[in-house]
LOTORTI-333037 format. One record per atom (N, C-alpha, C): residue number from 1; atom name; y, z, x. Coordinates in steps of 0.05 Angstrom, whole numbers, plus 5000, padded with zeros to 4 digits. Each point is the difference from the previous one (the first is absolute). Layout:
<pts>
<nuvex NUM; vexza CA; yy Y; zz Z; xx X>
...
</pts>
This chain:
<pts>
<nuvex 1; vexza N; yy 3173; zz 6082; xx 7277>
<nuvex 1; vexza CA; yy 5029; zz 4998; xx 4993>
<nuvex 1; vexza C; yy 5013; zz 4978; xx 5016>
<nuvex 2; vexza N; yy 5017; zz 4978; xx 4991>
<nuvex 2; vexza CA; yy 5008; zz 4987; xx 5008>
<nuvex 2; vexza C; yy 5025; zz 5009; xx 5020>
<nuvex 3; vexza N; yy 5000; zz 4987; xx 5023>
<nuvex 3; vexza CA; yy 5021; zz 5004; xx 5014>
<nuvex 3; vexza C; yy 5015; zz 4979; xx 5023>
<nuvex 4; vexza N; yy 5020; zz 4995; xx 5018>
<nuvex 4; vexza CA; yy 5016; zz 4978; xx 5005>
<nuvex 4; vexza C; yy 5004; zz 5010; xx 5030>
<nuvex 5; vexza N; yy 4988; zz 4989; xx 5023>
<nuvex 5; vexza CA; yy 5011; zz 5002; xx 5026>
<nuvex 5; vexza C; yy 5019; zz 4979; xx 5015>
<nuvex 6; vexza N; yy 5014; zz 5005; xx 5008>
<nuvex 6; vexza CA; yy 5024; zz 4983; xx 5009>
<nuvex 6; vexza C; yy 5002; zz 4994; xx 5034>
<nuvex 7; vexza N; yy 5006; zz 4979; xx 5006>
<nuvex 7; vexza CA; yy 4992; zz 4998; xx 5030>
<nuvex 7; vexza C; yy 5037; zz 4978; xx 5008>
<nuvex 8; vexza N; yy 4999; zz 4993; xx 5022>
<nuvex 8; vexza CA; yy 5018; zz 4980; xx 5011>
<nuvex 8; vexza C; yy 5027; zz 5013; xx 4996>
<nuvex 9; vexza N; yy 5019; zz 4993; xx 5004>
<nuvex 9; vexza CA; yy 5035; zz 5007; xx 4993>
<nuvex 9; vexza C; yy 5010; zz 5002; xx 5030>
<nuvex 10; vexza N; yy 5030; zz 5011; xx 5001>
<nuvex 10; vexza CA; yy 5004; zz 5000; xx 5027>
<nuvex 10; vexza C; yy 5031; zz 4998; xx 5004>
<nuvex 11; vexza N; yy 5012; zz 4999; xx 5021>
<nuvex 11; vexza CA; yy 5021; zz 4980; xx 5005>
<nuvex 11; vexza C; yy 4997; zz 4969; xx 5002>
<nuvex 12; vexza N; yy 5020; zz 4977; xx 4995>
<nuvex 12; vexza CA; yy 5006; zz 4973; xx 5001>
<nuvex 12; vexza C; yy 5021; zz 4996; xx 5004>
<nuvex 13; vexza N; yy 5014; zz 4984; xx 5011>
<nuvex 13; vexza CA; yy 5027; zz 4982; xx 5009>
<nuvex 13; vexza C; yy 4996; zz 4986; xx 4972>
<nuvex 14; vexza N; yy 5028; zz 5000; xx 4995>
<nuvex 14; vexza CA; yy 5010; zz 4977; xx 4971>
<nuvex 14; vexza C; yy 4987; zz 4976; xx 5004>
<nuvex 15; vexza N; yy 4991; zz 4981; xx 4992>
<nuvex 15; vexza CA; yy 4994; zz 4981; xx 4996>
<nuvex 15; vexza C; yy 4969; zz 4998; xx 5005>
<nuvex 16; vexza N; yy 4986; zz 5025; xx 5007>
<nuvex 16; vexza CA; yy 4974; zz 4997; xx 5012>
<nuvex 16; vexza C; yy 4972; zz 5009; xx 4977>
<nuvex 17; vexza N; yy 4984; zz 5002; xx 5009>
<nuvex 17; vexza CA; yy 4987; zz 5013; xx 4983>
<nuvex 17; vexza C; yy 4973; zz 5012; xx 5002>
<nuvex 18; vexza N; yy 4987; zz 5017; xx 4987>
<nuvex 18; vexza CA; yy 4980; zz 5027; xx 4982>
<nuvex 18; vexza C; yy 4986; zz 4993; xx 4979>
<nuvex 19; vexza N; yy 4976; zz 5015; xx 5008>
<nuvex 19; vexza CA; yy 4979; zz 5001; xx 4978>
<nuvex 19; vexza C; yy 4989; zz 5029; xx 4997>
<nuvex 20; vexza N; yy 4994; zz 5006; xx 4981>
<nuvex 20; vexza CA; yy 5003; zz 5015; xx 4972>
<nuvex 20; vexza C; yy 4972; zz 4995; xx 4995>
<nuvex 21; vexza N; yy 4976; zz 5027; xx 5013>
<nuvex 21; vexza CA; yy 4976; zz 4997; xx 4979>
<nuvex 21; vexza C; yy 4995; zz 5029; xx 4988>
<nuvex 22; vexza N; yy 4980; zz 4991; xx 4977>
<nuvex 22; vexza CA; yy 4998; zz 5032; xx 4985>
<nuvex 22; vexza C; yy 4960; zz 4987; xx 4999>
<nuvex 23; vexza N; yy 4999; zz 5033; xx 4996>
<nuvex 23; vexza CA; yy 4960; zz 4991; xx 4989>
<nuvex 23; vexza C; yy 5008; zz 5011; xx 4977>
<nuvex 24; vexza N; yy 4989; zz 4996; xx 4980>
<nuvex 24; vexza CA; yy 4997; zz 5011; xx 4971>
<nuvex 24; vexza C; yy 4969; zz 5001; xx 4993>
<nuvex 25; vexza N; yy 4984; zz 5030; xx 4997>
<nuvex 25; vexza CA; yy 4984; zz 5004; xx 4992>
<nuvex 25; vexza C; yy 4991; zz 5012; xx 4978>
<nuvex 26; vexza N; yy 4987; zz 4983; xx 4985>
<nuvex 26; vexza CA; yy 4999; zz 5008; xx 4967>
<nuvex 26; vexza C; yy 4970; zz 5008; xx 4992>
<nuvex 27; vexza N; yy 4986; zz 5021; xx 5012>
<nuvex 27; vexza CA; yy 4970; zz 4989; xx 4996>
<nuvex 27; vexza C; yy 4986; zz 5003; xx 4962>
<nuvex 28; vexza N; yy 5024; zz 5012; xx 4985>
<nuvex 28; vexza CA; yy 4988; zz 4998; xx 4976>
<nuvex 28; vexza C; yy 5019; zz 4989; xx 4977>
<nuvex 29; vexza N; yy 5018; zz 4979; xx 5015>
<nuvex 29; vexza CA; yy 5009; zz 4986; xx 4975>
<nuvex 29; vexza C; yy 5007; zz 4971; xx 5017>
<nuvex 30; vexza N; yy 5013; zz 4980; xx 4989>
<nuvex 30; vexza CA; yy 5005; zz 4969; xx 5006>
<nuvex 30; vexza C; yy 5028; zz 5009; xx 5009>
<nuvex 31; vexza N; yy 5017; zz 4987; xx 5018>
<nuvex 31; vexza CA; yy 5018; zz 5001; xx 4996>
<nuvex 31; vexza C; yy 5015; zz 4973; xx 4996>
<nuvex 32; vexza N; yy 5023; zz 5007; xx 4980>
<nuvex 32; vexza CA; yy 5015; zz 4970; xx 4996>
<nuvex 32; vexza C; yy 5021; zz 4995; xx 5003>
<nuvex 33; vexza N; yy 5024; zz 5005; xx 5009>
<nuvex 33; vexza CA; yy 5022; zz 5002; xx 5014>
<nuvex 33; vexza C; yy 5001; zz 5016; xx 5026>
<nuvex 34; vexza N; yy 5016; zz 4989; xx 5017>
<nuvex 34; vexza CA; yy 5006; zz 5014; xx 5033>
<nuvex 34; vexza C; yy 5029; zz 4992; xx 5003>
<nuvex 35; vexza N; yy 5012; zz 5008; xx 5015>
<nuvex 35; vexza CA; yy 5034; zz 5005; xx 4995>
<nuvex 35; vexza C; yy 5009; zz 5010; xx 5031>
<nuvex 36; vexza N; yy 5024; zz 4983; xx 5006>
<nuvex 36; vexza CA; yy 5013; zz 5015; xx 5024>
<nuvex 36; vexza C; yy 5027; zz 5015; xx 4990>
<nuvex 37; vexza N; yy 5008; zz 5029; xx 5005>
<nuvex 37; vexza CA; yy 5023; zz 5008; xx 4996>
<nuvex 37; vexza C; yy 5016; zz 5003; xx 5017>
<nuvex 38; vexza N; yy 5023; zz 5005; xx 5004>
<nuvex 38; vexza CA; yy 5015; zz 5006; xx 5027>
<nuvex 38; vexza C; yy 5026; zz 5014; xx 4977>
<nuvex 39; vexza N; yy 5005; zz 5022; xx 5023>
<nuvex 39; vexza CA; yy 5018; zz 5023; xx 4996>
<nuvex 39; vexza C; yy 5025; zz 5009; xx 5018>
<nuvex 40; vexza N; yy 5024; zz 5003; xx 4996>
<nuvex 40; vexza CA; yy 5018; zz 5004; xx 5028>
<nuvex 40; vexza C; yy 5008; zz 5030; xx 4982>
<nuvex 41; vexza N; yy 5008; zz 5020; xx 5017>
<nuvex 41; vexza CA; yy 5014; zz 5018; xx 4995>
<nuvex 41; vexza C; yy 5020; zz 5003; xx 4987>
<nuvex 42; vexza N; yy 4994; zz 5020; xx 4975>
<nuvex 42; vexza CA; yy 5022; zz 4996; xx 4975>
<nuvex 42; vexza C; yy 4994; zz 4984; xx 4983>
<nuvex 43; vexza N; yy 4977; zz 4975; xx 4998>
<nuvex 43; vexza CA; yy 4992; zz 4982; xx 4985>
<nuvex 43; vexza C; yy 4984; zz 5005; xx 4987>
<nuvex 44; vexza N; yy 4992; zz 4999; xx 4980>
<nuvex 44; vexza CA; yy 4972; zz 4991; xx 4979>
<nuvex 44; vexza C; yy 4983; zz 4969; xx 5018>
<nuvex 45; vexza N; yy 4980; zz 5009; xx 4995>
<nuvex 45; vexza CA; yy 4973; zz 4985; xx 5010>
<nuvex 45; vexza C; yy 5004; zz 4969; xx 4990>
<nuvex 46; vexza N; yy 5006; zz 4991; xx 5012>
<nuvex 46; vexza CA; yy 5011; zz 4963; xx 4992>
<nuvex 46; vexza C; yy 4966; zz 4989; xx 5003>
<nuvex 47; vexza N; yy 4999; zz 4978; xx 4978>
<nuvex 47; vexza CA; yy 4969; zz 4987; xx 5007>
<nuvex 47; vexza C; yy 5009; zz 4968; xx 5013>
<nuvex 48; vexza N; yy 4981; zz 4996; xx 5022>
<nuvex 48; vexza CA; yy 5012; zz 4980; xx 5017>
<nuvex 48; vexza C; yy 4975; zz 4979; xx 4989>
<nuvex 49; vexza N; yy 4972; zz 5004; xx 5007>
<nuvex 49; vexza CA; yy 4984; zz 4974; xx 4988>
<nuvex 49; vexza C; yy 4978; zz 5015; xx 4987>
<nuvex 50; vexza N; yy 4985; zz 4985; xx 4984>
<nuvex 50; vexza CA; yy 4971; zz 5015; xx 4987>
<nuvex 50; vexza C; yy 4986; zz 4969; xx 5001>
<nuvex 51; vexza N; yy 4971; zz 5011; xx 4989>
<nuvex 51; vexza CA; yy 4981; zz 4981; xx 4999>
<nuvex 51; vexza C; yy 4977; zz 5008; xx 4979>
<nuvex 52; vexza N; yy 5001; zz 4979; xx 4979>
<nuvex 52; vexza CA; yy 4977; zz 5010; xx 4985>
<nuvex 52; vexza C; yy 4970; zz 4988; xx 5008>
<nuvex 53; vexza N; yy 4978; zz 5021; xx 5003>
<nuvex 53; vexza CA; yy 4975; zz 4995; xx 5007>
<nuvex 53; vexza C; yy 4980; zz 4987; xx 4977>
<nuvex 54; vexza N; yy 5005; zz 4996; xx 4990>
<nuvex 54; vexza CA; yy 4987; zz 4977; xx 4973>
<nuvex 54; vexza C; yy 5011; zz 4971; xx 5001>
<nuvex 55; vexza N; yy 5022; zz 4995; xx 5010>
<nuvex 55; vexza CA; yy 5007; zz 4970; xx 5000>
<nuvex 55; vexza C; yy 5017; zz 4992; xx 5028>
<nuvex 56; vexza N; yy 5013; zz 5026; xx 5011>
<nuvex 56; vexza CA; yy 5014; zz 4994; xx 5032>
<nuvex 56; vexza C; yy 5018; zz 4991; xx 4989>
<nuvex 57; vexza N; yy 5008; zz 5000; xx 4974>
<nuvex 57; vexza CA; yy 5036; zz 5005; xx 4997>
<nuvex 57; vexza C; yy 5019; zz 5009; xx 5020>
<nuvex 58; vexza N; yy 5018; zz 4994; xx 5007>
<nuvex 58; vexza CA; yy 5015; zz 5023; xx 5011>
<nuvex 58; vexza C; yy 5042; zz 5001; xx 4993>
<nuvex 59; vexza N; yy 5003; zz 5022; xx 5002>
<nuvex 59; vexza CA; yy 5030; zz 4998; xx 4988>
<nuvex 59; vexza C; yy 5014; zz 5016; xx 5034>
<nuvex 60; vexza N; yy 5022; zz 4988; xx 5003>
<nuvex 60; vexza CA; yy 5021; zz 5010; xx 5015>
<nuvex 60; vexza C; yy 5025; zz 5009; xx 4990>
<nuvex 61; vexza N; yy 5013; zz 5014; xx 5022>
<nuvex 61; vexza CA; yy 5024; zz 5014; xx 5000>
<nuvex 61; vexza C; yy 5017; zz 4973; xx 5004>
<nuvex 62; vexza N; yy 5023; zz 4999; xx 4990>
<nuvex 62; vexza CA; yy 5013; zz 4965; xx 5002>
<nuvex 62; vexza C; yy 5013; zz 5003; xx 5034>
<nuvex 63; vexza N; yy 5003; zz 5020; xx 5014>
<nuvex 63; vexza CA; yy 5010; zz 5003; xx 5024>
<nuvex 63; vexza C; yy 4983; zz 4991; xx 5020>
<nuvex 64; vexza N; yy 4972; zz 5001; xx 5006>
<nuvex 64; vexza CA; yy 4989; zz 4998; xx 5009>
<nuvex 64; vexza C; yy 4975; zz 4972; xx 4997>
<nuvex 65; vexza N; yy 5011; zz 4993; xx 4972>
<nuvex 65; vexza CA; yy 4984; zz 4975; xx 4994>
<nuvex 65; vexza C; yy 5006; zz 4971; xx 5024>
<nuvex 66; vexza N; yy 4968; zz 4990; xx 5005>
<nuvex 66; vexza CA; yy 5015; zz 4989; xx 5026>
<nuvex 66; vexza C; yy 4994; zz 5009; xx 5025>
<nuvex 67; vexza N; yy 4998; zz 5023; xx 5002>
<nuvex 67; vexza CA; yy 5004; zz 5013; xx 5035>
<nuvex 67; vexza C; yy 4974; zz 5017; xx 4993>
<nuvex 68; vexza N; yy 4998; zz 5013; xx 4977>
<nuvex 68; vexza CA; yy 4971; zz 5019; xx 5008>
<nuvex 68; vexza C; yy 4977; zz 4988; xx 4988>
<nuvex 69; vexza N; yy 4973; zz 5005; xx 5005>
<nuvex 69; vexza CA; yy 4975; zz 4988; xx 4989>
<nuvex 69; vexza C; yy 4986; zz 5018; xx 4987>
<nuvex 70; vexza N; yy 4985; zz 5013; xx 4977>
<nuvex 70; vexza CA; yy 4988; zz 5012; xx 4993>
<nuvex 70; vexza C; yy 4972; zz 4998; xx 4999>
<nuvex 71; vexza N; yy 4980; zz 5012; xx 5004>
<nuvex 71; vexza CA; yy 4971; zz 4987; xx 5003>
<nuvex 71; vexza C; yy 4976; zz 5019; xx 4996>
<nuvex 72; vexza N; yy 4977; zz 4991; xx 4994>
<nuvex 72; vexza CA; yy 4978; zz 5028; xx 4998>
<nuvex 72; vexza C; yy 4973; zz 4980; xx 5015>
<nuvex 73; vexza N; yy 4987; zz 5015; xx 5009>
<nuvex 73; vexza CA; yy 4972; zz 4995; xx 5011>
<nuvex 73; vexza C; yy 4992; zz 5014; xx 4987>
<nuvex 74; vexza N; yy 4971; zz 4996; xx 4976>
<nuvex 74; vexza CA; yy 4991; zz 5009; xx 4984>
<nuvex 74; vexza C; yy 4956; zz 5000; xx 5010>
<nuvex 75; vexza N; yy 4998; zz 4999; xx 5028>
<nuvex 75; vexza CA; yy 4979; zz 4985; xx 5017>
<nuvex 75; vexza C; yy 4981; zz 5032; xx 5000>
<nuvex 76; vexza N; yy 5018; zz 5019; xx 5006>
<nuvex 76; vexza CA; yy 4992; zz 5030; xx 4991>
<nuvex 76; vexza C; yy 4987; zz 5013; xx 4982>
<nuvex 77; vexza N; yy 5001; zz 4986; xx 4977>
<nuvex 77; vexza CA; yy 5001; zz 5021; xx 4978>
<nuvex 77; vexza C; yy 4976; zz 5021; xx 5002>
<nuvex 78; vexza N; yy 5012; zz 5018; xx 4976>
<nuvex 78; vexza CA; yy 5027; zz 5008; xx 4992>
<nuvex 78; vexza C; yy 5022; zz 5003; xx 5016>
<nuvex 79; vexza N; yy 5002; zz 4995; xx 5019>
<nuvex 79; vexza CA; yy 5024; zz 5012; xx 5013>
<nuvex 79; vexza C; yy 5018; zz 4972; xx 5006>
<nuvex 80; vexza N; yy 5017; zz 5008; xx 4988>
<nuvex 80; vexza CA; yy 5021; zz 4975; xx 4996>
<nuvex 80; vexza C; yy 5023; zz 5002; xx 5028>
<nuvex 81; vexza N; yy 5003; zz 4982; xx 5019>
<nuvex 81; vexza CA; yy 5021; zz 4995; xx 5021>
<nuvex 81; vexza C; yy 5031; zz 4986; xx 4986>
<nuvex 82; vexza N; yy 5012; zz 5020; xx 4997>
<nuvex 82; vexza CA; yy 5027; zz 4981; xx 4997>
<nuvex 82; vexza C; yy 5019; zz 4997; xx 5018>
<nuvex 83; vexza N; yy 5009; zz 4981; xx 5005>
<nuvex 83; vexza CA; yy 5018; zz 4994; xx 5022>
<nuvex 83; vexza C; yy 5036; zz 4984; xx 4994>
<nuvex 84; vexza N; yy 5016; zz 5005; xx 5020>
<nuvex 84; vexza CA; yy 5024; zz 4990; xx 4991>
<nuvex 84; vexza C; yy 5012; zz 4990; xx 5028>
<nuvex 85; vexza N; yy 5003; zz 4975; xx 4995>
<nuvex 85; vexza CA; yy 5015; zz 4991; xx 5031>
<nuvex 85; vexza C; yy 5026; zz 4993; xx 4994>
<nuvex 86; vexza N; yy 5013; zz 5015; xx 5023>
<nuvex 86; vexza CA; yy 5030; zz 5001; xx 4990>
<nuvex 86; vexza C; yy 5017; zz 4978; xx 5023>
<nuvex 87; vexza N; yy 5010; zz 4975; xx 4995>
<nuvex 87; vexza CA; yy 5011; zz 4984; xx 5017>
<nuvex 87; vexza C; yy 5025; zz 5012; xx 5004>
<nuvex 88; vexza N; yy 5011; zz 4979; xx 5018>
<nuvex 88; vexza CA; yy 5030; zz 5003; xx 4991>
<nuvex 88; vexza C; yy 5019; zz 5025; xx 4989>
<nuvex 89; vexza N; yy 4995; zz 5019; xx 5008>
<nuvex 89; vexza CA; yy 5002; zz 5020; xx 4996>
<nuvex 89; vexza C; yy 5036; zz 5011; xx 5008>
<nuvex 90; vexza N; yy 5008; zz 5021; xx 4977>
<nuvex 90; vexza CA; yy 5034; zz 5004; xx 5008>
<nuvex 90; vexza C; yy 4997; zz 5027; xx 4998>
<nuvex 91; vexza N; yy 5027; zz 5019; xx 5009>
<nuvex 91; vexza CA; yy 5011; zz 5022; xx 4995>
<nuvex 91; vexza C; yy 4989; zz 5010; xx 4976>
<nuvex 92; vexza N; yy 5008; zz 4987; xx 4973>
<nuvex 92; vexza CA; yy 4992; zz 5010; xx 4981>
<nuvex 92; vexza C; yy 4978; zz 4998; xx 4988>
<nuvex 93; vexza N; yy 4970; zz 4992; xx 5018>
<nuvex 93; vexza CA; yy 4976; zz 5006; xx 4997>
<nuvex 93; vexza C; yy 4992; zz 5035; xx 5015>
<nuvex 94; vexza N; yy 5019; zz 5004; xx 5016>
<nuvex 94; vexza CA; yy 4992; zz 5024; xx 5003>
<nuvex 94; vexza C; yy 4993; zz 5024; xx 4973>
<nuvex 95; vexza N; yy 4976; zz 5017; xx 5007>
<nuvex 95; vexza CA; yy 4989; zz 5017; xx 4976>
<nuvex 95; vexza C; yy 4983; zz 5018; xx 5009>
<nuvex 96; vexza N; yy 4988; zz 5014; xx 4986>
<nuvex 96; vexza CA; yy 4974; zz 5003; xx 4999>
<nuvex 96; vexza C; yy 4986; zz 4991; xx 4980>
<nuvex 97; vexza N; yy 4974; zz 4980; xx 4998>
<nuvex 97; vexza CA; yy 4985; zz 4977; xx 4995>
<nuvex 97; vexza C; yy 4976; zz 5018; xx 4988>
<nuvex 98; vexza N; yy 4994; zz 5005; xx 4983>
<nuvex 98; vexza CA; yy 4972; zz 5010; xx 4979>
<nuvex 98; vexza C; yy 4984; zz 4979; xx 4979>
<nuvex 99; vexza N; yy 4976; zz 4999; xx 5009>
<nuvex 99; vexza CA; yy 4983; zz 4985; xx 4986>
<nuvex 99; vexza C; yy 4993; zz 5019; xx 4972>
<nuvex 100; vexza N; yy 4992; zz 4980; xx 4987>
<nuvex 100; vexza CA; yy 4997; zz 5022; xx 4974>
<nuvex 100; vexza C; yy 4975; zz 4971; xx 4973>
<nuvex 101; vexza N; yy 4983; zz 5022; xx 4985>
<nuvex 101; vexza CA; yy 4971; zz 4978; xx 4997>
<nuvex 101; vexza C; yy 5006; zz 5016; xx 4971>
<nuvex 102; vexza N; yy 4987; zz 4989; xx 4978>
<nuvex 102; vexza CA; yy 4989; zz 5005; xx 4979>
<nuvex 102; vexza C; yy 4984; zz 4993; xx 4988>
<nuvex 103; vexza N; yy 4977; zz 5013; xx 4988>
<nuvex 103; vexza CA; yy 4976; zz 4990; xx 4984>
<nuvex 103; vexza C; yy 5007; zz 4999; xx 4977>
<nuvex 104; vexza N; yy 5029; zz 5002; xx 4989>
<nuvex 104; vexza CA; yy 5005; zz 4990; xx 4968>
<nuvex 104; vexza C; yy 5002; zz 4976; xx 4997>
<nuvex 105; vexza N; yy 4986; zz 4987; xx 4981>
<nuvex 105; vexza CA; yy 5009; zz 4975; xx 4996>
<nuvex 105; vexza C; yy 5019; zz 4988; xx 4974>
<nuvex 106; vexza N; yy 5024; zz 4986; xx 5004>
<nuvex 106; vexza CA; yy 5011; zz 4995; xx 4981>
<nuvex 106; vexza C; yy 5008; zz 4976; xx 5007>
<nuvex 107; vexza N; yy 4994; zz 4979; xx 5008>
<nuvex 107; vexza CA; yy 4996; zz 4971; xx 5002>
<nuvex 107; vexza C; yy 5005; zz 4990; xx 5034>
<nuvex 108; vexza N; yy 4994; zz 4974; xx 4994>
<nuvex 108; vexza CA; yy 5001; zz 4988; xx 5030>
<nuvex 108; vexza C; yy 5016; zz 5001; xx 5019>
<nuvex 109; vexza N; yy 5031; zz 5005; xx 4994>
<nuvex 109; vexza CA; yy 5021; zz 5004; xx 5015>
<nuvex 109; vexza C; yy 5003; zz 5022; xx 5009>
<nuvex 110; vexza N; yy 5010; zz 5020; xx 5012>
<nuvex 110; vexza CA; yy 5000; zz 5030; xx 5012>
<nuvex 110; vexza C; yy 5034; zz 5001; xx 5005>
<nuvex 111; vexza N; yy 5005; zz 5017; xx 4980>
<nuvex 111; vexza CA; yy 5038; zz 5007; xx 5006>
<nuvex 111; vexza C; yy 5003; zz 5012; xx 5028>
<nuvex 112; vexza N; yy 5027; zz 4997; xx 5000>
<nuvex 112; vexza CA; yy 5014; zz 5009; xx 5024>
<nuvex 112; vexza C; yy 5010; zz 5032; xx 4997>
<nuvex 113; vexza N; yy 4989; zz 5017; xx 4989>
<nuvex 113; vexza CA; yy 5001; zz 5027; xx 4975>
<nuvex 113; vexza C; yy 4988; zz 5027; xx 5021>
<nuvex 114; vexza N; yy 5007; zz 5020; xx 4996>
<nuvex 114; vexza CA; yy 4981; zz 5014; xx 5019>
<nuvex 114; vexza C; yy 4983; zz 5020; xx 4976>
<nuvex 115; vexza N; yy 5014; zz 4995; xx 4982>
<nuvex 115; vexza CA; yy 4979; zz 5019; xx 4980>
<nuvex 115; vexza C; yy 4982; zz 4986; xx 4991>
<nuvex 116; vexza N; yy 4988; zz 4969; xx 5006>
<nuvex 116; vexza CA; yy 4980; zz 4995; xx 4998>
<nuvex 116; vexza C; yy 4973; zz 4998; xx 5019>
<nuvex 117; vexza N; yy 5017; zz 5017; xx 5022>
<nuvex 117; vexza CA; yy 4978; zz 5006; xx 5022>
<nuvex 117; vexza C; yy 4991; zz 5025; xx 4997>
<nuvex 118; vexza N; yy 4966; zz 5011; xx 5004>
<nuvex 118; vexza CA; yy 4999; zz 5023; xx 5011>
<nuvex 118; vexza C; yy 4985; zz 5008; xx 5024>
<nuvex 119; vexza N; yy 5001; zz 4982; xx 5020>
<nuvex 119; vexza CA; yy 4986; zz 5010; xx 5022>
<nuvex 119; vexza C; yy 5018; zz 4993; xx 5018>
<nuvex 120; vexza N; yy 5013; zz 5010; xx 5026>
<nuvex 120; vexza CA; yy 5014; zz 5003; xx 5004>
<nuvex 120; vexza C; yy 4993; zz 5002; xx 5038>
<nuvex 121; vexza N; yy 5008; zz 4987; xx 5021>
<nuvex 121; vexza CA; yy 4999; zz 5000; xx 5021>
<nuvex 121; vexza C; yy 5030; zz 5023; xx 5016>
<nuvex 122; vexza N; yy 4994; zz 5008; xx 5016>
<nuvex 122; vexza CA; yy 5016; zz 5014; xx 5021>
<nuvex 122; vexza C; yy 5027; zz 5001; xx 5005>
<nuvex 123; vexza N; yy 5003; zz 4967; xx 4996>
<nuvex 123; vexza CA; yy 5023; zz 4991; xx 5007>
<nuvex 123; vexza C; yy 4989; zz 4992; xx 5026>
<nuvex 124; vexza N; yy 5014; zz 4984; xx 5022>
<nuvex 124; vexza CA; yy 5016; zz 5003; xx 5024>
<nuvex 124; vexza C; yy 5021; zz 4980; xx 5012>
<nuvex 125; vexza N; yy 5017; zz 5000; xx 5021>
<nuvex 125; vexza CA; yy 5023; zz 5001; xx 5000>
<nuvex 125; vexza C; yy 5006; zz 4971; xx 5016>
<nuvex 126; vexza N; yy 5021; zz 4986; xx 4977>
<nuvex 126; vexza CA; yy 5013; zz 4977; xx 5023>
<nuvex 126; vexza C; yy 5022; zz 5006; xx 5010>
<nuvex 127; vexza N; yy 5007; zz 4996; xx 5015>
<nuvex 127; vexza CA; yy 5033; zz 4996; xx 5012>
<nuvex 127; vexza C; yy 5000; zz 4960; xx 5013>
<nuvex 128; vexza N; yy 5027; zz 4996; xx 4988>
<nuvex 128; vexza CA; yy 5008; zz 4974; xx 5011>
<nuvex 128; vexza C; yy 5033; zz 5005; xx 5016>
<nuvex 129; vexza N; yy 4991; zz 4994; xx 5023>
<nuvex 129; vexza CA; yy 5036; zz 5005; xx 5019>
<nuvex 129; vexza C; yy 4995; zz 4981; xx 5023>
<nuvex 130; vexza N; yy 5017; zz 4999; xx 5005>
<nuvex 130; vexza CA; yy 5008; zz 4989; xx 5023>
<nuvex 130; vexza C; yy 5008; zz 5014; xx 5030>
</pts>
C-alpha cells in the first residue's frame, strides 16, 4: 500500500527559508503526480506546487511562484523523494504543509485539486514570525 512520509518544517524569520521533504512509496503502482498542500486553521487545504512524474511539469500557487521550488529525486525507485524549498518566505506561508502522490493518470500536468490526490502525508508544521 502506498504511503507518504514527511520530514523538515519548523520555525523561520520572514524573509528566510525551509525545505519540505516527503518519501512516497508506491511498491505496486507508478506514481504520477506529487503535490504540496498547506492548510491554516479554519481553511480548506490550499495547493501550493505539484509535479508531474512523466514529464516534470510543474504548476504553482501564483503566491508563491518565484520564492518556492518544487522537485523529486526519482534515484530510489519506487520510492519517489519529493521536495519543496521555500525561499523568501512571509507570515502568510505559515500552515501546515502535506505532501500528497497519485497513481491516477490523467495527463502530464497535475492540478492544484486535493481530490485528485490519494495518498496523503502527515502534514507538518511551518510557522513564519519574527
Amino acid at each position: 500500500q502506498a504511503h507518504a512520509v514527511q520530514s523538515g518544517g519548523g520555525s523561520v524569520q520572514p524573509g528566510g527559508s525551509l525545505t519540505l521533504s516527503c518519501e512516497v512509496s508506491s511498491p505496486t503502482y507508478s506514481v504520477y503526480c506529487m503535490a504540496w498542500f498547506r492548510q491554516v486553521a479554519g481553511k480548506g487545504r490550499e495547493g501550493v506546487a505539484s509535479i508531474s512524474t512523466s514529464n516534470g511539469a510543474k504548476v504553482y500557487l501564483e503566491s508563491v511562484r518565484g520564492r518556492f521550488a518544487v522537485s523529486r529525486d526519482s534515484r530510489d525507485l519506487p520510492k519517489e523523494r519529493l521536495n519543496l524549498q521555500m525561499n523568501n518566505v512571509n507570515p502568510e506561508d505559515t500552515g501546515t504543509y502535506y505532501c500528497a502522490a497519485t497513481g491516477l493518470w490523467r495527463g502530464g500536468r497535475c492540478a492544484l485539486s486535493t481530490d485528485w490526490y490519494d495518498v496523503w502525508g502527515r502534514g507538518t508544521e511551518v510557522t513564519v514570525s519574527s
